[in-house]
C-alpha positions as CSV (number, residue, x, y, z in Angstrom):
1,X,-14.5,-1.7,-1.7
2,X,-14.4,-1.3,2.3
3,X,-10.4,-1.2,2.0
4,X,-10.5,1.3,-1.3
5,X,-13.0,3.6,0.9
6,X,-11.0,3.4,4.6
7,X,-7.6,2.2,4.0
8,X,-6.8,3.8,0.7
9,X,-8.4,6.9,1.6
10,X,-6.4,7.7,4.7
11,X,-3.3,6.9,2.5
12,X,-3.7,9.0,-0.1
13,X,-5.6,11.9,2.4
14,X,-2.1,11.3,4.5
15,X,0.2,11.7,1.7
16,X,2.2,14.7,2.3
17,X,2.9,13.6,5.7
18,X,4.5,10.6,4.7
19,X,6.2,11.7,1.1
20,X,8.9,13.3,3.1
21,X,9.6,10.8,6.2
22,X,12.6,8.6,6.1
23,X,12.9,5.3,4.1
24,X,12.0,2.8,7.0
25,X,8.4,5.0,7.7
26,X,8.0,4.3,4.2
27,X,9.3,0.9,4.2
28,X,7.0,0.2,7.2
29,X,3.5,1.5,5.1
30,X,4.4,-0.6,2.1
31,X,4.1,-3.7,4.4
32,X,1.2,-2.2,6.5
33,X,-0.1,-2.1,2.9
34,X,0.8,-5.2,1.6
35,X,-0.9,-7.0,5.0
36,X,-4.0,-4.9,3.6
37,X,-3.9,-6.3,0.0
38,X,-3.5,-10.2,0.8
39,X,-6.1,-9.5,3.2
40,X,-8.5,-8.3,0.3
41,X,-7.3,-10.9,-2.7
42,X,-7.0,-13.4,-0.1
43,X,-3.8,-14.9,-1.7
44,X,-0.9,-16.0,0.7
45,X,2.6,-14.7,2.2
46,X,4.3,-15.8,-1.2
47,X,2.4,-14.4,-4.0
48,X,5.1,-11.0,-5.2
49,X,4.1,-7.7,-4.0
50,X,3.9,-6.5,-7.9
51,X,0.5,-8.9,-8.1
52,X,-1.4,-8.0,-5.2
53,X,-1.3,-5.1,-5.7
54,X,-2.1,-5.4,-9.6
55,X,-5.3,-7.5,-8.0
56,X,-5.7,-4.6,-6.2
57,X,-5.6,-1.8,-8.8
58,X,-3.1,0.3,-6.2
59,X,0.3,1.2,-6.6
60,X,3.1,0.6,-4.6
61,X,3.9,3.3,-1.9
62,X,7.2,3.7,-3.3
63,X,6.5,3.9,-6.5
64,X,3.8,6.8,-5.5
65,X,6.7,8.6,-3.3
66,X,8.8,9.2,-6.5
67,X,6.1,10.7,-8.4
């Protein structure tokens, strides 16, 4: 909940600064954001991006860019 309410919220509050910076900015949030998510589930360096953040219930940042 603490990372949904702080974390998240900046993210998604942020988003049209970041929908339009270059590809290593974004590259750069998706592992700021995948540091976030094994932090929350607790699971380590080799568990696939796809499931933590399905454990998470949040989307990739990519996959949110080319929506």
């Amino acid at each position: 909940m603490i990372a949904n309410g702080i974390y998240m919220s900046k993210l998604i509050n942020l988003m049209p600064l970041w929908m339009c910076c270059e590809d290593y900015l974004v590259d750069a949030l998706q592992v700021n954001l995948n540091k976030v998510a094994r932090t929350v589930t607790r699971l380590d360096i080799y568990t696939p991006t796809k499931v933590l953040m399905q454990q998470c219930g949040w989307m990739p940042v990519k996959h949110l860019r080319s929506s």
